[in-house]
C-alpha positions, 0 to 999 in steps of 0.5 A: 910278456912272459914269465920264467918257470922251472919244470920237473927236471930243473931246466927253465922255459918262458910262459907268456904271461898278459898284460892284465896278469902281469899288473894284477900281480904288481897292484896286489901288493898296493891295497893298503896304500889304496885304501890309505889314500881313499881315506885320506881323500874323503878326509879332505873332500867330505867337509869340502863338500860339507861346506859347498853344500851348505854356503848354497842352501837359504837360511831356514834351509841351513837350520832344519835340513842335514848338512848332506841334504841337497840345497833345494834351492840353491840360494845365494843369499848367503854369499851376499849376506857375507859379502856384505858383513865382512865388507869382503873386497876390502878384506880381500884386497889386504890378503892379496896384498900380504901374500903378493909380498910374500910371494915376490919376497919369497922368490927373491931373497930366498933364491939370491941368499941361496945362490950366494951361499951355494956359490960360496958354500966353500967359505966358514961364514956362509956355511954359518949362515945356512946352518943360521937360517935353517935354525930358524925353522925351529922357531915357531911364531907363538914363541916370537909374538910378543917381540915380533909385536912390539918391535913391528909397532915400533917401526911403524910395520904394524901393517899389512905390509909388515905382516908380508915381511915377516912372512917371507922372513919366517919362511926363509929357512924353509925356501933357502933349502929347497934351493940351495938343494936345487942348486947343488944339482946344477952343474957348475960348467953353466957358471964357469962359462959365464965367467969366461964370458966376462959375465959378473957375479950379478949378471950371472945370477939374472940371466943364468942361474934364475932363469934356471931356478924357474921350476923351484922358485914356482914351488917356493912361490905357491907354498908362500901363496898358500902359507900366507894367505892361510895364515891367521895367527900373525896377522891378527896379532900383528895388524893393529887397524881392524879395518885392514885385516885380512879375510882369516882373521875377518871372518873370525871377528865377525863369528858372532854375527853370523850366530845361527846363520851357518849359510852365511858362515859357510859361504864366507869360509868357502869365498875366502879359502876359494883361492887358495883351492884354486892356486893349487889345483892349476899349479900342483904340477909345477909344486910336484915338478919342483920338487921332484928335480930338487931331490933327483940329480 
């Protein structure tokens, strides 16, 4: 690698440079963002870490010892203190079932709404119903409880269920436009071909454009996995049985038992955000895959 320099009488000449110099001279101008980042990091890492560290450590351990003392030793007592106190397979199973229909309505409506406004995005209608839903995400929930309570005790969602409903529905604007941007970025050719084909408009979306939507529809699924299973507001003003609440909102009602026991506090917190930590450590490739080829054409 070399470089280009001028001597005394103005002419130019190469001076190699290595590849060592080279990089220092590019990585010079990255220091703040370096730092910003480390900082950033220890935000996330340091409570996590926090959090491990104590769930693991005995009551009396818990109480006396700091919270960057090591566990000495590591106990699970309060893993099964919690487990047992929040019934936590129920309380499990009631925020798989919320996010899974969250995820799988997410995918569905969200691609089929955004193919259709793609595919029509010609029409005054559809452009009228793009602009209406991304409207949406304006409206937050607190602003929409009140009748988003009473109308889902009405029809009987007042569920679990009901709770995954309007998950996908809250997050509708949000999913319809990372698509519909990933749809502008296909070339049309695919679908003039299946037309010649004979193909209709339901056949053409299966088994072309969906299959197509595959890197997008796992970003739209993962950030409705992550929203809905971390959602604590909806579920807790909507879901009238406590006993089929889901784990946020579990462990908030049973915050006064836990009193003093932080092991036990601790230790349901990292049982109920455990995963979510793992959703996205094994798919924040395809979450960052998606949305690179949504935005580059």
């Amino acid at each position: 690698m070399s470089v280009r320099s001028y001597d005394s009488l103005g002419t130019t000449r190469r001076v190699p440079v290595s590849r060592s110099q080279a990089r220092l001279g590019r990585d010079r101008y990255n220091v703040p963002l370096t730092l910003l980042l480390a900082v950033c990091t220890l935000a996330v890492l340091v409570p996590l870490f926090v959090t491990i560290n104590m769930a693991f450590k005995t009551g009396s351990q818990a109480v006396q010892a700091e919270a960057f003392a090591l566990p000495s030793p590591m106990s699970v007592e309060g893993f099964l203190e919690a487990w047992r106190l929040t019934d936590f397979p129920a309380a499990f199973a009631t925020s798989l079932l919320v996010s899974a229909v969250a995820v799988a309505g997410a995918v569905l409506i969200s691609s089929m709404a955004a193919y259709a406004i793609h595919a029509n995005w010609e029409r005054r209608a559809f452009k009228f119903a793009f602009f209406y839903v991304l409207a949406a995400m304006f409206l937050p929930f607190p602003v929409l409880a009140l009748s988003q309570i009473k109308l889902t005790g009405i029809v009987g969602l007042d569920t679990p269920l009901g709770v995954g409903i309007l998950h996908v529905m809250f997050l509708l604007g949000f999913n319809v436009m990372l698509l519909t941007t990933f749809l502008r970025n296909m070339p049309g050719e695919l679908e003039e071909a299946a037309r010649i084909d004979g193909a209709s408009t339901w056949q053409t979306f299966w088994r072309i454009i969906f299959p197509l939507l595959a890197p997008m529809s796992a970003t739209v699924g993962i950030f409705a996995f992550l929203f809905s299973w971390n959602d604590f507001m909806m579920p807790s003003m909507i879901i009238s049985d406590p006993s089929m609440q889901t784990l946020p909102v579990v462990n908030q009602l049973f915050q006064s038992q836990f009193s003093s026991n932080y092991h036990v506090s601790f230790a349901s917190y990292l049982m109920a955000m455990a995963p979510a930590i793992v959703a996205f450590v094994f798919t924040q490739r395809w979450v960052l895959s998606g949305v690179t080829q949504g935005a580059v054409k």
